[in-house]
C-alpha positions, -999 to +999 in steps of 0.1 A: -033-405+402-040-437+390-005-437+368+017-439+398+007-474+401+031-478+364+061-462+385+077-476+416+097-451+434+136-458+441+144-454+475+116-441+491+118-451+526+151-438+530+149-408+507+119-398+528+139-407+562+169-388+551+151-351+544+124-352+571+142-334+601+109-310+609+077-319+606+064-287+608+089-276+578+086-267+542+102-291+515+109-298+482+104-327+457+123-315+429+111-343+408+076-351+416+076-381+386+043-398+397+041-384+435+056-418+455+082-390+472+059-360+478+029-385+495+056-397+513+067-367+526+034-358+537+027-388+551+052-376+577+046-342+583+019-322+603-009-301+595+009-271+591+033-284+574+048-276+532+056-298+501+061-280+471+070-299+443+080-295+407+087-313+373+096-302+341+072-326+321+041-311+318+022-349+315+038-350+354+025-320+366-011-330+349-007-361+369-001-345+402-034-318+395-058-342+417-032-347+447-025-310+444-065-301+445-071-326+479-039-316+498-037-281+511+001-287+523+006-296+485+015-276+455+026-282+423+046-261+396+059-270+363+096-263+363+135-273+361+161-275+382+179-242+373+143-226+384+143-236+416+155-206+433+133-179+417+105-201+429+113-202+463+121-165+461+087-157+452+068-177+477+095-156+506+110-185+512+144-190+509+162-199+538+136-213+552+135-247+532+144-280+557+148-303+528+149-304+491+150-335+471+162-348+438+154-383+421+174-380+389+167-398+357+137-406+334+109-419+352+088-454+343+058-438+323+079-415+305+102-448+290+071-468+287+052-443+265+059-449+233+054-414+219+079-395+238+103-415+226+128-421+254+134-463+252+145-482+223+124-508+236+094-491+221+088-481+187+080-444+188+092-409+174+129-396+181+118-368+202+134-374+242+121-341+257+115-341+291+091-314+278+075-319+248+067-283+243+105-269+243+137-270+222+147-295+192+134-329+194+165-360+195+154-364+161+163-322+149+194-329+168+205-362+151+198-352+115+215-317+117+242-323+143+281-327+128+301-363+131+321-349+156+293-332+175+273-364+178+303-388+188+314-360+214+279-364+227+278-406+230+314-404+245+309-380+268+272-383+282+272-419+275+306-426+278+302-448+249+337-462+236+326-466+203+313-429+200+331-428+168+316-453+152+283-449+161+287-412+149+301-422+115+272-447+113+242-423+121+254-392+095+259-423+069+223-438+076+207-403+075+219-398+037+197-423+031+167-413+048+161-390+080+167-408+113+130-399+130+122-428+151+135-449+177+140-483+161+160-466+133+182-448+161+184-482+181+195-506+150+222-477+141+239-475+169+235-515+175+252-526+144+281-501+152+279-517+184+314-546+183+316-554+215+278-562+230+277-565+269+262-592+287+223-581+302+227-546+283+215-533+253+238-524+232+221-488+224+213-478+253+245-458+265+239-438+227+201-432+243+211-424+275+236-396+259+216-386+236+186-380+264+208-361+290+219-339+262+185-327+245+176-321+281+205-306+295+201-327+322+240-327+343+235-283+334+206-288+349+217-310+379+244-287+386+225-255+385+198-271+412+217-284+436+238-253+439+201-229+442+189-261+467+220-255+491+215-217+491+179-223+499+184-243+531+176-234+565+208-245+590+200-283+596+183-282+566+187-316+544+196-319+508+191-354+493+202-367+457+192-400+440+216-405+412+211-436+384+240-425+367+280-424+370+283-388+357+250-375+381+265-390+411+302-377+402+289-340+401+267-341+435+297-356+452+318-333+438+294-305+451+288-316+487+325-322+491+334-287+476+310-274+500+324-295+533+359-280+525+345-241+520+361-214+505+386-222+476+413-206+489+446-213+470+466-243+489+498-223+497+477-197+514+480-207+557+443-204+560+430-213+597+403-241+595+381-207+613+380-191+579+370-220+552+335-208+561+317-246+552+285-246+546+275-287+542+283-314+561+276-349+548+251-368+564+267-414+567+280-426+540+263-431+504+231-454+505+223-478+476+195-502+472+191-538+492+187-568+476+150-571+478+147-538+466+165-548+436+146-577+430+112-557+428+125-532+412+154-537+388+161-501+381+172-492+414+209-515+406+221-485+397+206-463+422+227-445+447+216-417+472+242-387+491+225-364+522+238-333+530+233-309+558+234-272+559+252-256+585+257-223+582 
């Protein structure tokens, strides 16, 4: 796995700390990326002990074939989020699960390859799949998509104030010729860019729209978290890293929909006995130190929720 030496995992110490409350259990790694959580996690477990992980980019899941073939706790299965349960289902496990855990995002080697076309900082093909295999490219998207469609898109994935402009920019540039790689997409959205912050690019909220759209990341996000929490043994752990405002808005909303219990309507006098909850938060939200940031400048914007199931 010699690639995982390209990707420092966010976290990991207290990701790993967070969901480990058997070490005889079964867990997890929604997101193996390069590994650094699932070796973790085994690190810490015994013998008889479970990791299953899962990625929705097949170059991950190639990556993860030589820890899979020397680990017998270990297996590996290509996947999303939204998957989750019918996986578990099939092994008979649900319910059984003592921890599941997700590290959002886009991970180091997919930005740094040029090819897949994820950075801006690379010259590469518009394509942003998380699986190459599967669905339009950013490219498809870009050069077919209405004004309104794309600036809806920037403004509300990215939230990119100048969503308009970009969008009026893009379906003017593509008359010209078709918008197919990512310098072309970057110097588009950067000269409709007025307002350039300081130590940000000024296309990378467009890119970072643009990304969790084609992927249908936040349906995604939503979709897993909710199968993870059905999945969990009582005591069992759920644990979130989040790089991204609108991420770390839905799994908050989630765990404190799930503190609270049953929706009942607010004039309803509903005894506290009957709100059946079924998570309890685990301290309070856990972000990167200092020197964590310093080694690793991605995790600024890192910021990680535990959960406990309890009925």
């Amino acid at each position: 796995m010699q690639e995982r030496k390209a990707h420092t995992t966010v976290l990991l110490k207290q990701a790993v700390n967070a969901l480990v409350v058997d070490r005889d259990g079964v867990y997890v790694d929604c997101t193996f990326g390069r590994g650094g959580h699932s070796s973790a996690i085994l690190d810490e477990l015994a013998p008889q002990a479970t990791v299953i992980a899962l990625d929705r980019d097949p170059e991950a899941v190639e990556a993860g074939l030589s820890l899979a073939k020397t680990e017998p706790r270990f297996s590996l299965v290509q996947g999303r989020f939204s998957g989750l349960k019918t996986l578990v289902e099939s092994l008979g496990l649900a319910g059984r699960i003592s921890g599941v855990l997700f590290d959002l995002g886009v991970s180091s080697p997919q930005l740094d390859k040029a090819e897949r076309g994820f950075s801006f900082l690379h010259e590469g093909p518009l394509d942003m799949r998380m699986d190459a295999t599967t669905g339009p490219t950013a490219a498809e998207w870009l050069n077919s998509a209405s004004e309104r469609q794309i600036a809806d898109v920037l403004f509300l994935y990215g939230e990119e104030k100048f969503s308009r402009r970009m969008a009026r920019a893009i379906v003017a540039a593509r008359l010209d010729q078709p918008i197919t790689t990512t310098s072309q997409l970057a110097d588009i959205v950067t000269a409709a860019n007025p307002a350039w912050e300081r130590d940000r690019h000024p296309a990378t909220r467009a890119f970072q729209a643009i990304r969790i759209f084609i992927n249908r990341e936040l349906e995604e996000l939503t979709e897993g978290i909710k199968q993870a929490e059905s999945l969990l043994r009582p005591g069992g752990r759920l644990v979130v890293i989040s790089f991204h405002s609108l991420e770390d808005r839905i799994v908050k909303k989630f765990i404190t929909l799930q503190i609270k219990g049953d929706n009942f309507p607010k004039a309803l006098p509903i005894p506290a006995s009957m709100l059946r909850p079924t998570l309890k938060s685990i301290g309070k939200p856990i972000r990167a130190d200092e020197a964590e940031i310093q080694h690793n400048p991605r995790a600024r914007s890192a910021i990680m929720r535990v959960a406990e199931k309890i009925a």
